[in-house]
One Martini backbone bead per residue (centre of mass of N, CA, C, O) as a GRO file, in nm:
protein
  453
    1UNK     BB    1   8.561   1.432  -4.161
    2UNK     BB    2   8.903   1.295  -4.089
    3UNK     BB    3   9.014   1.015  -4.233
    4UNK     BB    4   9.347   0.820  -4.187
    5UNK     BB    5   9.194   0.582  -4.358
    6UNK     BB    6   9.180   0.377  -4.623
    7UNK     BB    7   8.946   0.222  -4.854
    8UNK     BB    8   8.848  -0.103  -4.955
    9UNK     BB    9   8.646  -0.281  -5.237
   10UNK     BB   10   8.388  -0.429  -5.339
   11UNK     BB   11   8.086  -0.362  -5.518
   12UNK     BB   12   8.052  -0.617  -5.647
   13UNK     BB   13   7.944  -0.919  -5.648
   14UNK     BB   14   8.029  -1.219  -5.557
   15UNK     BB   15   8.159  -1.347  -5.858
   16UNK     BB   16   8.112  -1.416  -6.129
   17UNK     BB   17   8.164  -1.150  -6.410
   18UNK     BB   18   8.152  -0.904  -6.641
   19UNK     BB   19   8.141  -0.687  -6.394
   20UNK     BB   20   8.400  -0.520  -6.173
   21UNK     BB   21   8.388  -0.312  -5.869
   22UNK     BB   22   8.626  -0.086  -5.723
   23UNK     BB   23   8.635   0.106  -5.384
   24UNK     BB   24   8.814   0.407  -5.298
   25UNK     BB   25   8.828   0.556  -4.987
   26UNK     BB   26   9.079   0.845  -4.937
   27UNK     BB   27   9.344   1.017  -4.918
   28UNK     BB   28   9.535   0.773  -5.046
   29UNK     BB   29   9.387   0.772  -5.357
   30UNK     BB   30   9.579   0.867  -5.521
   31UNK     BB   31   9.821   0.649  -5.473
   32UNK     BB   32   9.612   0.409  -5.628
   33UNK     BB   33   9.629   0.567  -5.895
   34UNK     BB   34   9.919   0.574  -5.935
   35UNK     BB   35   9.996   0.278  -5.931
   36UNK     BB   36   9.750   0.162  -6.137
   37UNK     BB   37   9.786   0.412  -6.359
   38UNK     BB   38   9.988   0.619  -6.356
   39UNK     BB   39   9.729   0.821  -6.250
   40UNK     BB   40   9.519   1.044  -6.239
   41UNK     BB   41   9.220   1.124  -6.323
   42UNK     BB   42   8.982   1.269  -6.466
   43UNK     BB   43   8.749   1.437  -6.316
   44UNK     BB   44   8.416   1.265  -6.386
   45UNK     BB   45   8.575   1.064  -6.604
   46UNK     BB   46   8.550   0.812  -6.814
   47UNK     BB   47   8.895   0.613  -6.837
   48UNK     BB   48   9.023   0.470  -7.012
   49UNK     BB   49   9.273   0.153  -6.850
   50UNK     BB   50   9.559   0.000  -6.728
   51UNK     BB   51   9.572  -0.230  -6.446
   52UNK     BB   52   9.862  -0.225  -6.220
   53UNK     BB   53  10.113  -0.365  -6.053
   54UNK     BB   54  10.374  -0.265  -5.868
   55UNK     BB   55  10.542  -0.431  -6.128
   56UNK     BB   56  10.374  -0.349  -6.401
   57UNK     BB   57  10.167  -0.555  -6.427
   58UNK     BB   58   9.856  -0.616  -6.609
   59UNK     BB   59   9.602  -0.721  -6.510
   60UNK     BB   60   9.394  -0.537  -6.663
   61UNK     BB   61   9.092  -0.349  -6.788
   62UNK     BB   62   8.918  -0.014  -6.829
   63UNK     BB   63   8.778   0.184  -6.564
   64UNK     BB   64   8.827   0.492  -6.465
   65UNK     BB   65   8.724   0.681  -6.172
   66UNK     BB   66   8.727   1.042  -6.042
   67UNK     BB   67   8.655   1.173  -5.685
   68UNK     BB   68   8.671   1.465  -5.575
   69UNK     BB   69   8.698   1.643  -5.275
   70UNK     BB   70   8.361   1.657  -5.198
   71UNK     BB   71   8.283   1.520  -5.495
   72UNK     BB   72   8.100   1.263  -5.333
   73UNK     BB   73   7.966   0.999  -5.165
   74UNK     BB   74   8.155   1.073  -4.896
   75UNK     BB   75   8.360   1.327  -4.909
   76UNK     BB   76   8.600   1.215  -5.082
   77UNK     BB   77   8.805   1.016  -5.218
   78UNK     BB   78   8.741   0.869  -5.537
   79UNK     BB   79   8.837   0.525  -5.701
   80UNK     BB   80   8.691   0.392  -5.987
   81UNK     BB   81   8.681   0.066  -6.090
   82UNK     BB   82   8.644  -0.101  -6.416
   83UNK     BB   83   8.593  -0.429  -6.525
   84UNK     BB   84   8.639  -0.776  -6.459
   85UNK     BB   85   8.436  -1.026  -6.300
   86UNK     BB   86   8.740  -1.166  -6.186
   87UNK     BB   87   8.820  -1.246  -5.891
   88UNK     BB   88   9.100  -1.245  -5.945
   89UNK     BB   89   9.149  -0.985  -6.038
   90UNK     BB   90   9.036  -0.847  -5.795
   91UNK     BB   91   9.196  -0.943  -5.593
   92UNK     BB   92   9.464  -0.837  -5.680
   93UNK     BB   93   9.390  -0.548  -5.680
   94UNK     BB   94   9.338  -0.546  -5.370
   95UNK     BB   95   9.630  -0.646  -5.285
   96UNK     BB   96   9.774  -0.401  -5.411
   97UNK     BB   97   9.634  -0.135  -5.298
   98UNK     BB   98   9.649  -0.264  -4.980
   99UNK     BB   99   9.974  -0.260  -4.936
  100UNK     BB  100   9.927   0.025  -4.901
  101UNK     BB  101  10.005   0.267  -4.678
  102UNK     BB  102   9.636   0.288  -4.522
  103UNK     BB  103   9.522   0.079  -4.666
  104UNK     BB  104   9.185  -0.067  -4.622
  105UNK     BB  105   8.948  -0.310  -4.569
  106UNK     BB  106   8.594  -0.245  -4.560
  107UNK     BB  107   8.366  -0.230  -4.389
  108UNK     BB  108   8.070  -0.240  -4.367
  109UNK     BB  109   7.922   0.030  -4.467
  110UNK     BB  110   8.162   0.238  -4.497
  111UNK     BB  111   8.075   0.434  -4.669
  112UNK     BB  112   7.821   0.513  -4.594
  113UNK     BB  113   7.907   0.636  -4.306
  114UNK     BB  114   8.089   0.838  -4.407
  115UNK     BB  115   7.847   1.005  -4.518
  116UNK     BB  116   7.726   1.030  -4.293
  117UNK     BB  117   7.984   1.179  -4.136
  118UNK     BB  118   8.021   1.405  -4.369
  119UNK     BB  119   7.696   1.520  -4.468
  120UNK     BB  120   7.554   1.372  -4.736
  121UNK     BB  121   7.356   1.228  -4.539
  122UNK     BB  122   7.127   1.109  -4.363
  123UNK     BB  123   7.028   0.810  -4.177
  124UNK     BB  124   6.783   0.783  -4.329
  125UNK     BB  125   6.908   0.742  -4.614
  126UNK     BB  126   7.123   0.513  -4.563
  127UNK     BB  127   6.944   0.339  -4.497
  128UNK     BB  128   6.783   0.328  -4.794
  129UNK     BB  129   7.013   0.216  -4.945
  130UNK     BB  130   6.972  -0.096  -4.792
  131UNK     BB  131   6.662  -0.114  -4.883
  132UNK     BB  132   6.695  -0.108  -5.183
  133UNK     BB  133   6.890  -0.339  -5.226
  134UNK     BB  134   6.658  -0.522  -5.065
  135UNK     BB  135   6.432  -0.513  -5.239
  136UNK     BB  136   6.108  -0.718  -5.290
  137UNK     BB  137   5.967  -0.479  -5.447
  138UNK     BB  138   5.805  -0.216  -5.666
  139UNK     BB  139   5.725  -0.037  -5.365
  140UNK     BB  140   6.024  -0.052  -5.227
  141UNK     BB  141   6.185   0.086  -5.392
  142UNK     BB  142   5.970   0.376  -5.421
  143UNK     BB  143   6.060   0.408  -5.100
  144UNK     BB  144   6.362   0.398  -5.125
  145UNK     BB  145   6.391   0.653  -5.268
  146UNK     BB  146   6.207   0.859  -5.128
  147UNK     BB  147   6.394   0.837  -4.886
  148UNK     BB  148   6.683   0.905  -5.013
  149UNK     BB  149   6.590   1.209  -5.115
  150UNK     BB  150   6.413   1.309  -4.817
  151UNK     BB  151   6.119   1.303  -4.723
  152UNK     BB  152   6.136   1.160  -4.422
  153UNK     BB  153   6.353   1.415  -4.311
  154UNK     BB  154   6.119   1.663  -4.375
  155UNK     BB  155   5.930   1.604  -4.171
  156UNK     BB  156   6.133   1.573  -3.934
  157UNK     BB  157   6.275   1.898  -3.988
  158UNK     BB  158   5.951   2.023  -3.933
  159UNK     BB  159   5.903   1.926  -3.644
  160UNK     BB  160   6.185   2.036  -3.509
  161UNK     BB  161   6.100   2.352  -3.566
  162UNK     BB  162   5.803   2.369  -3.406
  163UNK     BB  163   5.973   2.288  -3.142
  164UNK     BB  164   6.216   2.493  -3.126
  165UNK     BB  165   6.009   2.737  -3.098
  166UNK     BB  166   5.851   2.679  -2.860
  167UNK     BB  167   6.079   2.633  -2.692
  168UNK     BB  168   6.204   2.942  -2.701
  169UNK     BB  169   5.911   3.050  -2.576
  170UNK     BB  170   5.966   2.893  -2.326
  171UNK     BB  171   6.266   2.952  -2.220
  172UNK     BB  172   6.190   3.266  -2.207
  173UNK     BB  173   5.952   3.270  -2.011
  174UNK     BB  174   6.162   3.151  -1.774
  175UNK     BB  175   6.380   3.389  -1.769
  176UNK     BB  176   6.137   3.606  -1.853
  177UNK     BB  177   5.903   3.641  -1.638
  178UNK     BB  178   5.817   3.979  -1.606
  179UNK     BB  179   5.755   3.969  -1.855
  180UNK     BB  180   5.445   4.024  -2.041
  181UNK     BB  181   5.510   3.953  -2.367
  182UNK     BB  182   5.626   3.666  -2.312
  183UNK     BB  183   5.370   3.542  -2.211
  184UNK     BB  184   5.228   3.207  -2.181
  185UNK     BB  185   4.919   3.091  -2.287
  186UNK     BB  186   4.728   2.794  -2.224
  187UNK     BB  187   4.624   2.782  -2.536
  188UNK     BB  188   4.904   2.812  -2.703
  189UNK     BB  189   5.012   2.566  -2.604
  190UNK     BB  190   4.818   2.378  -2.663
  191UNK     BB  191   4.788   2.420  -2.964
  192UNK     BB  192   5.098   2.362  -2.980
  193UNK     BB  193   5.081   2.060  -2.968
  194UNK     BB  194   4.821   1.961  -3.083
  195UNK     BB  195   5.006   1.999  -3.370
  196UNK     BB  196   5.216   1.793  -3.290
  197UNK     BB  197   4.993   1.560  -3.282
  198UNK     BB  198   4.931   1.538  -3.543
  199UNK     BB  199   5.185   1.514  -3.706
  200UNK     BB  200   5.266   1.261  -3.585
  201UNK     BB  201   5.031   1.078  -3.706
  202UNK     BB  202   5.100   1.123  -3.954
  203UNK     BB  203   5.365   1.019  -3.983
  204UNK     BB  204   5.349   0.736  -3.858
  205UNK     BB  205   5.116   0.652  -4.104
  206UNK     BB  206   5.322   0.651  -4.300
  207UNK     BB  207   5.549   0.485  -4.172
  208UNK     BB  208   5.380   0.215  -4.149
  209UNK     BB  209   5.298   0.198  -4.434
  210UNK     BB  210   5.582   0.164  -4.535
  211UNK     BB  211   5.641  -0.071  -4.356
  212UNK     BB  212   5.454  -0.286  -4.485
  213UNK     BB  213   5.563  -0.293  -4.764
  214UNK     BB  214   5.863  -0.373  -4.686
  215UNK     BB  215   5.785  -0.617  -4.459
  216UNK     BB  216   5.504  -0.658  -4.482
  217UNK     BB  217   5.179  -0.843  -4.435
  218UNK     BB  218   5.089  -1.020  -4.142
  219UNK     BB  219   5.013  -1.312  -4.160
  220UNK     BB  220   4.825  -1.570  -3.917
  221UNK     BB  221   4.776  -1.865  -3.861
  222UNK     BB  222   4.479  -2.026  -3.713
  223UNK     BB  223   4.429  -2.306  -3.505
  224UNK     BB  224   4.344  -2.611  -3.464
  225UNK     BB  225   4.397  -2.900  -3.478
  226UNK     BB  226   4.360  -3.013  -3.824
  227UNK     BB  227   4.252  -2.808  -3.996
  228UNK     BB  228   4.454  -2.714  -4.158
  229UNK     BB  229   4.711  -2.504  -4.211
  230UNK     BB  230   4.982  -2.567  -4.351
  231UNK     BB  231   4.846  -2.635  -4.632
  232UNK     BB  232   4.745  -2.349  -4.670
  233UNK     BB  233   5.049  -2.235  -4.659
  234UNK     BB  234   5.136  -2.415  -4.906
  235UNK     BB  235   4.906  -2.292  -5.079
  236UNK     BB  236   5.048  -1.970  -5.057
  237UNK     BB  237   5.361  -2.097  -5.133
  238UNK     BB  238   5.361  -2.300  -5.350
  239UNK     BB  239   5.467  -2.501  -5.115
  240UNK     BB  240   5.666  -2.734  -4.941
  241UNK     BB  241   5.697  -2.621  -4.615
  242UNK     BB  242   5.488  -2.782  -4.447
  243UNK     BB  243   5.425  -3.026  -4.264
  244UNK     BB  244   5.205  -3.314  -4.335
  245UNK     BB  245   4.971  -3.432  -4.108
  246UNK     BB  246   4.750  -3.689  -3.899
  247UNK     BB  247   4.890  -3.572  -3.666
  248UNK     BB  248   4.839  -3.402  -3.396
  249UNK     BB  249   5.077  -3.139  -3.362
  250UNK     BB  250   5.307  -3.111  -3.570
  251UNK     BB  251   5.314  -2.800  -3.520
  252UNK     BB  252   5.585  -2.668  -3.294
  253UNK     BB  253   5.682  -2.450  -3.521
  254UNK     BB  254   5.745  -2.169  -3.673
  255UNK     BB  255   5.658  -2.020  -3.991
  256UNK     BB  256   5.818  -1.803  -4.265
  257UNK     BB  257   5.693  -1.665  -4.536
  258UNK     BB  258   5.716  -1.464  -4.883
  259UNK     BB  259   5.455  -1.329  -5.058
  260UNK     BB  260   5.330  -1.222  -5.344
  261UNK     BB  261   5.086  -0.981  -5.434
  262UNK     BB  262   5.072  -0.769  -5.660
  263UNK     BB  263   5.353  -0.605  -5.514
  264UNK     BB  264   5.232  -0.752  -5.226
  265UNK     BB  265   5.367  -0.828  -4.913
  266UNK     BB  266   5.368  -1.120  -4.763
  267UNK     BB  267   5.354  -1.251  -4.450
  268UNK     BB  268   5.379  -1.602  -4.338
  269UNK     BB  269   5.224  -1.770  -4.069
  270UNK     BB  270   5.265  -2.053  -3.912
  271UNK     BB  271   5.135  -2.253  -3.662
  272UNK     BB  272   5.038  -2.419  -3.397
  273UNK     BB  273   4.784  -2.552  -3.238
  274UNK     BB  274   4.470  -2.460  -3.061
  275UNK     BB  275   4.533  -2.580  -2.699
  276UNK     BB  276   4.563  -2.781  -2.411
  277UNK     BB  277   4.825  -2.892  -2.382
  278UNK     BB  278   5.050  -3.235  -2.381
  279UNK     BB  279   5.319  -3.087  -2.377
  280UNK     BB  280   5.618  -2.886  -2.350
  281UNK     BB  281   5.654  -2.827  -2.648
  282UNK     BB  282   5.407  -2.755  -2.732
  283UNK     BB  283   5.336  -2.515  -2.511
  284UNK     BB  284   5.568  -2.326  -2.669
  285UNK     BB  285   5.424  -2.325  -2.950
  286UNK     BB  286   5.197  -2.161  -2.836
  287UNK     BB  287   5.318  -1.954  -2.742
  288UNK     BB  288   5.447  -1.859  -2.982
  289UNK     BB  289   5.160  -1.824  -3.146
  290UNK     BB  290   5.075  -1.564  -2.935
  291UNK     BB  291   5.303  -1.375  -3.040
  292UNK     BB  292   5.225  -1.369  -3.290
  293UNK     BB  293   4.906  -1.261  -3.307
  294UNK     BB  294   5.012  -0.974  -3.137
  295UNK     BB  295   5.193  -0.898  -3.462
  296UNK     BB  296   4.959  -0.884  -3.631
  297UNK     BB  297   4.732  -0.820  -3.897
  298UNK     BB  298   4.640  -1.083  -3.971
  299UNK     BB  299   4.416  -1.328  -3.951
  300UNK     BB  300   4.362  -1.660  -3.999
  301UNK     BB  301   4.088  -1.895  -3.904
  302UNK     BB  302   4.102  -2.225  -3.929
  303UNK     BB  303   3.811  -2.458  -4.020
  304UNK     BB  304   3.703  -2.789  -4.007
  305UNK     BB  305   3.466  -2.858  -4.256
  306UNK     BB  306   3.444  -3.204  -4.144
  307UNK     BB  307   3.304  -3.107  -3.895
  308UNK     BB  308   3.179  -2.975  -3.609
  309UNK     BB  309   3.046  -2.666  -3.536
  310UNK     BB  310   2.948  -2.588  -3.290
  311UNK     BB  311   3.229  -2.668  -3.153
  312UNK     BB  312   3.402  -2.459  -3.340
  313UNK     BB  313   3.212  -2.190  -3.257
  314UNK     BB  314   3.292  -2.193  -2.959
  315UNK     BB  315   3.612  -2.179  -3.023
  316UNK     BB  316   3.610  -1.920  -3.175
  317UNK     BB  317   3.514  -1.729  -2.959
  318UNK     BB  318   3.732  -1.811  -2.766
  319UNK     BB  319   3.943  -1.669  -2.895
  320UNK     BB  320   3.903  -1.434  -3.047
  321UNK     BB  321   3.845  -1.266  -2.775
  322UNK     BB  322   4.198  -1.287  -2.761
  323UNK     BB  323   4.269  -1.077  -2.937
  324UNK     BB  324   4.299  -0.793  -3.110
  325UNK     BB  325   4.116  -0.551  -3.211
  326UNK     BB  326   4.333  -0.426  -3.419
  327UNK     BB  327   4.248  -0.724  -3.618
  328UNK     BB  328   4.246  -0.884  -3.883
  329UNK     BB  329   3.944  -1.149  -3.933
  330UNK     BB  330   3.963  -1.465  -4.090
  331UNK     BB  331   3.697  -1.699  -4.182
  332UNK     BB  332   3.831  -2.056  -4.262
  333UNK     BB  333   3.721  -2.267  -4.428
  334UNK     BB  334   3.790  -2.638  -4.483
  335UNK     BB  335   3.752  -2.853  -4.691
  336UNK     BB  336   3.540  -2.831  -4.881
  337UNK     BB  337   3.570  -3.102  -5.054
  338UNK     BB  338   3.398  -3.264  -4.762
  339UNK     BB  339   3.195  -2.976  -4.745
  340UNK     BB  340   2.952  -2.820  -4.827
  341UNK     BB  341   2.757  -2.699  -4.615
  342UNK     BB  342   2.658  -2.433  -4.498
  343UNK     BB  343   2.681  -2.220  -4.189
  344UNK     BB  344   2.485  -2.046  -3.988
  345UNK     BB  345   2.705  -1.889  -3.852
  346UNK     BB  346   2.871  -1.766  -4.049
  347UNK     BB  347   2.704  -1.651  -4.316
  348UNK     BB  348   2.715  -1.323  -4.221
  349UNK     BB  349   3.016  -1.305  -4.239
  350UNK     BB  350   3.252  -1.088  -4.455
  351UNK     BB  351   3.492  -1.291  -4.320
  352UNK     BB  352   3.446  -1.548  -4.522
  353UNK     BB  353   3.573  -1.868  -4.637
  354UNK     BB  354   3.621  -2.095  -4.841
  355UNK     BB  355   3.807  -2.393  -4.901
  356UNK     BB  356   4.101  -2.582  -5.033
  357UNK     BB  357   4.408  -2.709  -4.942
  358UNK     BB  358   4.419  -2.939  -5.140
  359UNK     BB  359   4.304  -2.840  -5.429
  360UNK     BB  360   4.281  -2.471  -5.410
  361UNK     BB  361   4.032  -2.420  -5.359
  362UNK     BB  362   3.999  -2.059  -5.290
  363UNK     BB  363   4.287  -1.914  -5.300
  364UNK     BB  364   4.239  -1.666  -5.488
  365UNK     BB  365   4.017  -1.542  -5.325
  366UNK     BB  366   4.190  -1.492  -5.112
  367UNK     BB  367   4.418  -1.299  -5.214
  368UNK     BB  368   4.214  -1.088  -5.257
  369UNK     BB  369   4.108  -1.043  -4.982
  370UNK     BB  370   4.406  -0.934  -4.875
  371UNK     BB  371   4.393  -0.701  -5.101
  372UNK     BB  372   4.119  -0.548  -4.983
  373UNK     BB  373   4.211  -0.495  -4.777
  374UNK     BB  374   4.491  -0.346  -4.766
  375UNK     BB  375   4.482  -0.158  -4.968
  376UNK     BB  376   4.232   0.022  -4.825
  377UNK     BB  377   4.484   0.098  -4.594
  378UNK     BB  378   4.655   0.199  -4.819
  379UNK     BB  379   4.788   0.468  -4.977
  380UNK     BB  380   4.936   0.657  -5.161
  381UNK     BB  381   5.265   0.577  -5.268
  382UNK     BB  382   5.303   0.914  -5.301
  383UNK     BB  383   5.332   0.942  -4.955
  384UNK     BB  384   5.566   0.789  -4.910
  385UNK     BB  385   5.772   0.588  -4.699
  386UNK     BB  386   6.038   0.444  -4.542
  387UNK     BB  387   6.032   0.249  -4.266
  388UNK     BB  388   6.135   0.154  -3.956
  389UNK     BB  389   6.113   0.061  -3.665
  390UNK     BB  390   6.265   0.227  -3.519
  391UNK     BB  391   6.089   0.498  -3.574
  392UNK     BB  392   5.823   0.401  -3.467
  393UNK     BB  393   5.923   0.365  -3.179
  394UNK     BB  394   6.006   0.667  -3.158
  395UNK     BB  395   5.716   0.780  -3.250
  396UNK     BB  396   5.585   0.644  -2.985
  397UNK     BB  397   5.743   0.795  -2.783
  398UNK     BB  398   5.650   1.103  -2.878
  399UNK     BB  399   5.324   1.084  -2.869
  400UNK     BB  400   5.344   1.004  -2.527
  401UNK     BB  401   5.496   1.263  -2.453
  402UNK     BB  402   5.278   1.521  -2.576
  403UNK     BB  403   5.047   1.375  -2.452
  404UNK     BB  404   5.142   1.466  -2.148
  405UNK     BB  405   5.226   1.739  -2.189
  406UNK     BB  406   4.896   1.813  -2.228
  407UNK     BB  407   4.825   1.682  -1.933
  408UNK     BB  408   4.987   1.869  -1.774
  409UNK     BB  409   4.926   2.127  -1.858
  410UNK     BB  410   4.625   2.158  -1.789
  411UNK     BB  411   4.709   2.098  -1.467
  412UNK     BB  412   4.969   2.324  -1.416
  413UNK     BB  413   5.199   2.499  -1.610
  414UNK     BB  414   5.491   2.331  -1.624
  415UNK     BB  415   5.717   2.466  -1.815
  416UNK     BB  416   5.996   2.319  -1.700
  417UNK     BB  417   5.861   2.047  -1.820
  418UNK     BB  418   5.839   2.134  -2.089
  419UNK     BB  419   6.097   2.194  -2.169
  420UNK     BB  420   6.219   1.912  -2.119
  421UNK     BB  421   6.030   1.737  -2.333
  422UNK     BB  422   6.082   1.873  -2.570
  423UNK     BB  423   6.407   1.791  -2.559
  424UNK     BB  424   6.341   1.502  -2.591
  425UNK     BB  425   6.187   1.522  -2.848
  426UNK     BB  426   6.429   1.652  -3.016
  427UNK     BB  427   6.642   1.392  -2.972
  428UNK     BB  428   6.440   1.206  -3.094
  429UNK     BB  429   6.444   1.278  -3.360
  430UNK     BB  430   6.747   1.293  -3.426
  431UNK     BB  431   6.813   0.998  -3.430
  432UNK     BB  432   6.649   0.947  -3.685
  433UNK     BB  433   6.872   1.130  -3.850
  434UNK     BB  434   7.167   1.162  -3.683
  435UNK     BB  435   7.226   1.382  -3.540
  436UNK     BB  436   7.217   1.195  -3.272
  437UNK     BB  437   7.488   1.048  -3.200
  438UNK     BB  438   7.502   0.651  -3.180
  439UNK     BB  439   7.705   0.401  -3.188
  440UNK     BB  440   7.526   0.187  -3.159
  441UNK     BB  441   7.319   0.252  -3.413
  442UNK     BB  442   7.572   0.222  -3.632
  443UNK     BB  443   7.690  -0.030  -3.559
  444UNK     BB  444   7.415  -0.185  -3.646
  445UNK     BB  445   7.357  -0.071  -3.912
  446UNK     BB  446   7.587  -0.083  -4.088
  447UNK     BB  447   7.662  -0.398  -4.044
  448UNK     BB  448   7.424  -0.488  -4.248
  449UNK     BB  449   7.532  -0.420  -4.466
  450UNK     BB  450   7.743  -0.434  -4.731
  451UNK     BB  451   8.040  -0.454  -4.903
  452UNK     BB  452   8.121  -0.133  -5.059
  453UNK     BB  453   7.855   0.049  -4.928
   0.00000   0.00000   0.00000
């Protein structure tokens, strides 16, 4: 793809600093060397230069790097310039650049849309670069790699041909009805759908698996007021993040932050205590709380061990069953250092832990009990990479259309239904790669990156 104006950036972080990094990429790009270097610089060659102003006063000195088209990161002419990271001189600099007539200032993330419209990398990757960039774990890093590299569009573009191959048999077989050779058995289309749902469940549970890693394990602390919930938060986040009183109801919005242990990120979620509201506030609080609940991976129940049992107990078991069947539930007694003695109703249960948020004993043992439980549910990170939600909500929608063509296969055998479905699934997988391109999808993309990539 041709574009008519050229782009300029600073790609280093802004702020002083050591080396400052700018990048031209576009048509003009040379017209940038030629004002600034007084020369093309050997291409893909490291070229100390001095870099001067249209009225060749010299700004800076340094690296100047040329990437002839099509062998570079855009696909276009790219001239990266390294010089001091002195805001003051990197500004002058692209004032400099910017005046010459086609080039401007480059929105959020134009290199990279570049990059992906003119076919250097596909939207998978693409976004990997913007993943990369911010990963917060070296786990997160290492699945932004392999994502970078095209892992995660490879198991893609095997599924989009498994799917091509069928469709093109099913809509031959519509074409050419009277042929007896190319009639497709009942059987043989069931089984290649079967062998489709298949794939896509791989696929899902890398894509869930790496989705977990990048954006965290959501743990929502829940219980009655005055718990400890927040205690709890603040006690696992090393920090007073949460507001904590002897006033019921103190937590009326939600809070969240990011832990790390072990290189394994949680996602720690607050929420207002269970019961039923005393004011208009409050009930929005817990509305809130349920809505974190039913998007959580884990939940801590916690109950406060200077309390009544028994009490504590039956509203247990009333909260518990209306959770999530597929989330896992730990009970937190609290406070253990006002209450020692062990509660007969909970002693068998191996989701249980002990501990007092007022002083940290047992919150060691928690850290340990979150990492056991997912550690053991996420598989080697050599065979996964990262994917967003969007990727998950498309492979869901995918897995839903092909059990359906399997289930009308079954009752109908209509061809026409199914290939219409195939096609749908097909243009479905496509976005995710960004074949099939969708200007709001990219603008939504691209506009999160930074300035500069």
């Amino acid at each position: 793809m041709i574009f008519y104006d050229t782009i300029i950036a600073q790609s280093t972080p802004v702020g002083k600093g050591g080396i400052g990094i700018i990048r031209i990429s576009g048509i003009d790009a040379d017209k940038a060397a030629i004002m600034v270097l007084g020369k093309i610089p050997i291409p893909r060659y490291a070229t100390f230069s001095l870099f001067k102003d249209n009225k060749k006063n010299v700004l800076d000195e340094g690296i100047a790097i040329w990437f002839p088209a099509p062998y570079s990161f855009t696909g276009e002419n790219i001239l990266e310039l390294q010089g001091h990271g002195s805001p003051i001189i990197l500004d002058l600099l692209i004032k400099t650049i910017s005046s010459i007539p086609g080039i401007r200032i480059a929105k959020p993330g134009e290199f990279s849309e570049r990059a992906f419209l003119n076919e250097k990398l596909d939207l998978i990757q693409a976004e990997a670069i913007s993943d990369l960039i911010n990963a917060n774990s070296e786990k997160s890093i290492q699945l932004s790699l392999r994502s970078m590299k095209g892992e995660f569009s490879k198991y893609i573009y095997q599924l989009v041909k498994k799917i091509n191959n069928i469709q093109l048999k099913v809509e031959g077989s519509i074409n050419f009805i009277e042929l007896e050779d190319i009639k497709l058995s009942k059987n043989y289309i069931y089984k290649k759908l079967l062998n489709i749902l298949n794939d896509c469940n791989i696929i899902h549970k890398q894509a869930r698996q790496g989705s977990v890693l990048k954006e965290g394990i959501k743990v929502v602390i829940v219980g009655q007021p005055n718990a400890g919930k927040s205690s709890l938060f603040n006690q696992l986040c090393a920090d007073n993040k949460a507001i904590v009183t002897n006033i019921k109801g103190t937590t009326r919005d939600v809070l969240h932050e990011y832990i790390n242990i072990k290189n394994i990120i949680f996602h720690l979620v607050d929420t207002a205590g269970l019961r039923n509201p005393t004011n208009e506030i409050e009930k929005i609080g817990i509305d809130l709380s349920w809505k974190e609940i039913y998007n959580s991976d884990h939940i801590l129940f916690v109950i406060d061990g200077s309390m009544n049992f028994e009490k504590q107990s039956q509203l247990y078991l009333k909260y518990v069953a209306l959770f999530p069947k597929n989330i896992n539930v730990s009970i937190i007694i609290n406070k253990n250092d006002l209450f020692l003695k062990k509660n007969n109703f909970f002693k068998n249960k191996n989701n249980l832990l002990y501990l007092s948020s007022l002083t940290g004993e047992g919150i060691e043992a928690l850290n340990q009990h979150l990492l056991k439980t997912h550690i053991s549910n996420i598989d080697n990170t050599e065979s996964l990479f990262l994917a967003r939600r969007r990727h998950l909500n498309i492979l869901n929608e995918i897995y839903l259309i092909i059990l359906n063509s399997k289930k009308n296969w079954i009752l109908s055998q209509n061809l026409e239904l199914l290939a219409e479905n195939l096609n749908i699934v097909k243009n479905k997988l496509n976005e995710i790669t960004g074949v099939v391109k969708n200007k709001n999808i990219l603008d939504e993309i691209f506009s999160k990156f930074c300035i500069g990539k």
